[in-house]
N, C-alpha and C positions, 0 to 999 in steps of 0.2 A: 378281453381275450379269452378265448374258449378253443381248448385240446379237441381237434377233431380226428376222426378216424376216415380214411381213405381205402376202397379197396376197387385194385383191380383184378379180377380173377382171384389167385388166390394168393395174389401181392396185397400186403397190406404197408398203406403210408399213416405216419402219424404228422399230423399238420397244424394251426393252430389259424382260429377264425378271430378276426375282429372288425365287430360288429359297427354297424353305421349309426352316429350318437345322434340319440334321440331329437334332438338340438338344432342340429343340421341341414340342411336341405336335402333332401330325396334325390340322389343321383341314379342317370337313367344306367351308366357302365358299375362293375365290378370290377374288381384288379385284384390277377393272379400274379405274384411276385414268387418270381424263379430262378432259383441258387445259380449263382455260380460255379465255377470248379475249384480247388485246390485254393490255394493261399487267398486268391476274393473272396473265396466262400467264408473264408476266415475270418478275412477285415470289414466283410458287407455284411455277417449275420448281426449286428447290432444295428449295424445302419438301416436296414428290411426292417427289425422291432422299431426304431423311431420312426422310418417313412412309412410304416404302415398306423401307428397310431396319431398319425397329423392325416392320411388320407382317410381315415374312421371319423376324427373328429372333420374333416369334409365333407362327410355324409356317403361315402364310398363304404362297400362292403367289401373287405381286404382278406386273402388265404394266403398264407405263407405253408410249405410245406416241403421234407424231407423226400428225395427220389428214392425209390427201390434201390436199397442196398447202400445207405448212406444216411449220414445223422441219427437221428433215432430211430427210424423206420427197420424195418424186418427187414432180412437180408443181408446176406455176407459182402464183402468186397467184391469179389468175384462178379456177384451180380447186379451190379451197378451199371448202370448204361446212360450213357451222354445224352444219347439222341431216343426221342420218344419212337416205341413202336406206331407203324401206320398203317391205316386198313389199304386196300386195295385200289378206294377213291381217292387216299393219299392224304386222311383227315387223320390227325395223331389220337394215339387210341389210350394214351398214359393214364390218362385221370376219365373217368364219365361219372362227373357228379350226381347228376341229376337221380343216376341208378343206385351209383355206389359207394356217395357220402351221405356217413352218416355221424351229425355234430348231435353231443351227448346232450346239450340243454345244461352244463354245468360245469365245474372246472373241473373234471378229471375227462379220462379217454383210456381206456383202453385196446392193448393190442398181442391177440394169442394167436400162433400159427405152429403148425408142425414143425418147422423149420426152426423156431425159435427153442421148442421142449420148454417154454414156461410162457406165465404170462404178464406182461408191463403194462404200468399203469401212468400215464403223465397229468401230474396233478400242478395246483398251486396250492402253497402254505404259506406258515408264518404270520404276523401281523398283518391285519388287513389281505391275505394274501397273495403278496409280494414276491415273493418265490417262486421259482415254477423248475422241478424236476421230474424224473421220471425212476420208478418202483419197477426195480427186475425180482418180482417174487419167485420164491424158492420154489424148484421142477416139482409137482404133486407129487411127482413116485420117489421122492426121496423125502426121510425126514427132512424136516426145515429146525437149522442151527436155533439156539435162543440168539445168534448174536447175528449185527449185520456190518455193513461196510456203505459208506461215504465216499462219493469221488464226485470233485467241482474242478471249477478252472484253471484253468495251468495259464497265464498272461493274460492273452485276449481271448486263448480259446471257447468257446460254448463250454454247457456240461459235455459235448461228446466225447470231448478231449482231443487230442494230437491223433492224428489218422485213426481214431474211432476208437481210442486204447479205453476210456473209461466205457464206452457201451463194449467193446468185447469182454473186458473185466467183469463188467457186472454181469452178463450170459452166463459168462463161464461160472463164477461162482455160484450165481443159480439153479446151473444144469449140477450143481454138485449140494444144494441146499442151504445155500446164504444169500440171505435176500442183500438187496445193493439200491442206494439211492443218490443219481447224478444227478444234480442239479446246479445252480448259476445262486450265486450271490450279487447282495444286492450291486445293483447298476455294470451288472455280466449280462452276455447271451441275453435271456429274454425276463431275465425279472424285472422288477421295479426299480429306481435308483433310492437310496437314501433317505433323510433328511437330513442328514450331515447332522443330527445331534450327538452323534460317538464319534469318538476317532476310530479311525481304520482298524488297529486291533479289537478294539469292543466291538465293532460292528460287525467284522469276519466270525469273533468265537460267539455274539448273538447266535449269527446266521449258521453255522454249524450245531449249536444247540436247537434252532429249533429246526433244523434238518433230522436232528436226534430224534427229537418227539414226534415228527409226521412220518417216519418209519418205523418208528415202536408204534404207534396210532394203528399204522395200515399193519404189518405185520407181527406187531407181539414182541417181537425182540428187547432184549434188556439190557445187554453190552453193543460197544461200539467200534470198529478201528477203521481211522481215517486213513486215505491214501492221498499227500500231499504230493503232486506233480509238482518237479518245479518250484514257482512263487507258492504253492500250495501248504508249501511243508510249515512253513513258518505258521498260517493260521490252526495246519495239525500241531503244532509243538505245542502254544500257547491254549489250544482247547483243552488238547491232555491236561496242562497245567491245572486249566479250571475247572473241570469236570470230573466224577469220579468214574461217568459211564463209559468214558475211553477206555477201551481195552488192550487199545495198538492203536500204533499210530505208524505209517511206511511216509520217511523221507525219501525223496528222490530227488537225486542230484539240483540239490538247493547250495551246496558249501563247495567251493573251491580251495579251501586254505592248504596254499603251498608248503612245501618240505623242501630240505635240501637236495633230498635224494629226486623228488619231481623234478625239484629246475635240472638239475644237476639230466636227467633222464630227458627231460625237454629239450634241452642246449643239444646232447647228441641228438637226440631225432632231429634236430634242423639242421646238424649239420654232414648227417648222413641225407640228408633231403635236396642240399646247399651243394655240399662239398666244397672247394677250398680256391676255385680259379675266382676269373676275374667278379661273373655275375653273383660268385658267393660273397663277395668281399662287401660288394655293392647291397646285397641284402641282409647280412650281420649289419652294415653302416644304419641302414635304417632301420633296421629292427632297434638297436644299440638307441637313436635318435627319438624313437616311441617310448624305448624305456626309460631315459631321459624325463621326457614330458612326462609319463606317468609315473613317475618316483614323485615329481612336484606336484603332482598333482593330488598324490596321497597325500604327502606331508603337509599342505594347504588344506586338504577335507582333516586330519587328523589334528592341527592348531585350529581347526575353526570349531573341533568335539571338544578341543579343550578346555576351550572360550566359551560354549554351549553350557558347558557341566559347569562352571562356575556362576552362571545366571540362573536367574528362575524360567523354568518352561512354559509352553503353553502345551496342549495337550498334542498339538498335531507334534512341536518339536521332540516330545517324547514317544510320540511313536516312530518320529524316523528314526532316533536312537534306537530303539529296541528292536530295527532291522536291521542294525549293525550289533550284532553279538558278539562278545569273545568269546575266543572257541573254546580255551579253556572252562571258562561259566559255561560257556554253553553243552561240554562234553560230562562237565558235574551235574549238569539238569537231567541229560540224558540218562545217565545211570541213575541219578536219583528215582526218575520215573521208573526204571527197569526194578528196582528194588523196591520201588512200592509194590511193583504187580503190572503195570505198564508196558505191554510190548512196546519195542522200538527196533524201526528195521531202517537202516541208514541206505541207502543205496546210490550208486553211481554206475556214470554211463563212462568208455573209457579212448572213443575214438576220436573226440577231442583234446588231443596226446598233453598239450600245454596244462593242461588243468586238472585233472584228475588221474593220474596215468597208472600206480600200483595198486594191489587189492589192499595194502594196508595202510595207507597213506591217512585216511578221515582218522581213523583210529587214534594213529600215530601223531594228529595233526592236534586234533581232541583232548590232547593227554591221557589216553584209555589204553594204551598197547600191554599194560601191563594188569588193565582190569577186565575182568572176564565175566559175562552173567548171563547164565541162558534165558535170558527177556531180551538182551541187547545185542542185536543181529546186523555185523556188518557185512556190505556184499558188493562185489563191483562186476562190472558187466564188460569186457574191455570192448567184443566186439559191437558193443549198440551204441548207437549218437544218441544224442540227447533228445532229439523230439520222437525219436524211435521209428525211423525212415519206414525201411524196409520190410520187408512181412517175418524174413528171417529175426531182424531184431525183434518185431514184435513177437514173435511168439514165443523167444529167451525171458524178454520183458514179462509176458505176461506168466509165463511160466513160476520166473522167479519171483513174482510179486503172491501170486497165488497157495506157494509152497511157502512163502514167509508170513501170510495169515494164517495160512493152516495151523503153523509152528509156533505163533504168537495167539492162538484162542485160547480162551480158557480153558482150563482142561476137561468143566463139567460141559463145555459148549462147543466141541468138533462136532461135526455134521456126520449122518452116516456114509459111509462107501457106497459110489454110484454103481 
């Protein structure tokens, strides 16, 4: 698989070529594999990396590629378009290979446009090179930071992230002089899978390590701070842990642990939502009935941790423990970090009223309300959901994620004013 570069006019796509195994028979077609939209595009970019590496090993010459203004490719949302432009004879004019692709011959690609103000690079690293992200180098006209920034997958998402949040991040903080590297972990988006010789924590803080080292490689940088999306935050907490080159680490809305004052705030929003006639009656009943089941449903996972801890483990059964944190430990690790030198920016999204609903809820939930450290930065967002829909949200999101590395660099390592 080879990072190739597309251009039309003066759009440029980043795409990725795989080649027909040597192995194979000589097929007379090629096959162009073309995204979806919205939520397919989500659940089919791994499924395109497997069908397209079974149609390579058929002896098919396979292109998968990003549209203008979408995935990794140049361009904003705005310019993103469904349907390919056509010429006049009404043959679509989106891609014309033949002119204006051109594959590197190796595993990087690069992609510089005006429009961008810097320029990216999508490579493979790590063992065997198994990894595959992509390098927002810091804009030339500004100093470039010693330090840089990490962002990978949130669930199922690619590196791009949730409506493009990690490639707008990484721009942004480039157009300001800190380089950023998105990329996929293993058996994510379009790296390699495994061998399953670690468990999932060693594999995740591996794969972030040596994300560390192919961005000080290309860039020079020396410090680090991860932005955990989501299921992200956890593989950021555990790196801090092991790492010294952490420098920050930004949680995002990973912890729901309720308070009095949440439910107690939740219960009214449902029943100013409800109100109190017949079909409220009928929907407290059910609601009432779910929480039921899920009371028993705790106390059967929580007798079966207890039964767990008094056996011996195997390693996979200790890592699903160690996704179940207490938050109390858990909020002593966090300051811990912060007082070694460790940024940590807790963050939550607040439109999913049930779960996270005041700004000082994590804190409070934490056991921290009463400790204070300018390393340890909490923050709540009420008007953004959690995958961060909307463009409004994204730009609170991105805003606030941006001014909470600023505030967590080291202090020999802020960037200069753009």
């Amino acid at each position: 698989m080879t990072p190739v570069r597309l251009t039309n006019g003066q759009r440029e796509l980043v795409a990725l070529y795989h080649a027909p195994a040597a192995y194979a028979p000589e097929q007379r077609h090629a096959v162009l594999l073309c995204n979806p939209f919205g939520q397919e595009a989500i659940r089919a970019h791994r499924l395109y990396r497997v069908m397209a590496d079974r149609l390579a090993a058929a002896g098919f010459a396979v292109l998968r590629f990003d549209y203008y203004g979408s995935g990794d490719s140049a361009g904003d949302d705005d310019a993103w378009e469904p349907t390919a432009r056509r010429t006049s004879t009404g043959q679509p004019t989106a891609l014309q290979p033949r002119r204006s692709c051109r594959c590197t011959g190796s595993t990087t690609c690069s992609i510089s446009s005006a429009s961008l103000r810097m320029r990216e690079t999508t490579l493979t690293f790590g063992l065997h090179d198994a990894l595959l992200g992509t390098v927002s180098f810091a804009a030339p006209a500004i100093g470039a930071a010693p330090w840089g920034v990490l962002l990978f997958n949130a669930g199922v998402i690619h590196r791009v992230g949730a409506h493009r949040t990690n490639v707008k991040l990484a721009r942004l903080l480039a157009a300001q002089g800190i380089a950023a590297l998105r990329f996929d972990l293993h058996g994510m988006g379009d790296s390699q899978r495994a061998d399953g010789s670690l468990s999932y924590k060693e594999q995740v803080v591996a794969d972030l390590r040596a994300a560390m080292d192919a961005l000080q490689s290309n860039t020079g940088v020396q410090r680090f701070a991860l932005v955990g999306f989501c299921s992200g935050a956890l593989p950021s907490y555990w790196t801090a842990q092991a790492d010294p080159r952490v420098s920050a680490i930004v949680l995002y809305d990973a912890f729901s642990y309720p308070t009095a004052r949440s439910v107690l705030r939740s219960l009214g929003m449902r029943l100013r939502r409800h109100g109190v006639g017949p079909r409220a009656w009928t929907a407290w009943l059910r609601a009432a009935l779910r929480g039921g089941h899920a009371a028993l449903h705790h106390a059967g996972r929580t007798l079966a941790a207890w039964r767990a801890s008094a056996s011996p483990q195997t390693s996979d059964d200790a890592t699903a423990l160690d996704t179940r944190l207490d938050r109390l430990e858990l909020g002593k690790n966090l300051l811990a970090l912060a007082q070694r030198g460790t940024g940590v920016m807790v963050l939550s999204a607040g439109t999913d009223f049930s779960a996270v609903n005041y700004a000082g809820q994590l804190r409070q939930a934490l056991g921290l309300q009463r400790q204070h450290h300018q390393r340890l930065i909490f923050a709540h967002l009420p008007d953004v959901d959690h995958a961060v829909t909307t463009r409004a949200a994204q730009q609170q999101w991105l805003s606030c994620v941006r001014d909470g590395l600023l505030r967590l660099a080291p202090s020999s390592a802020l960037p200069a004013s753009p």
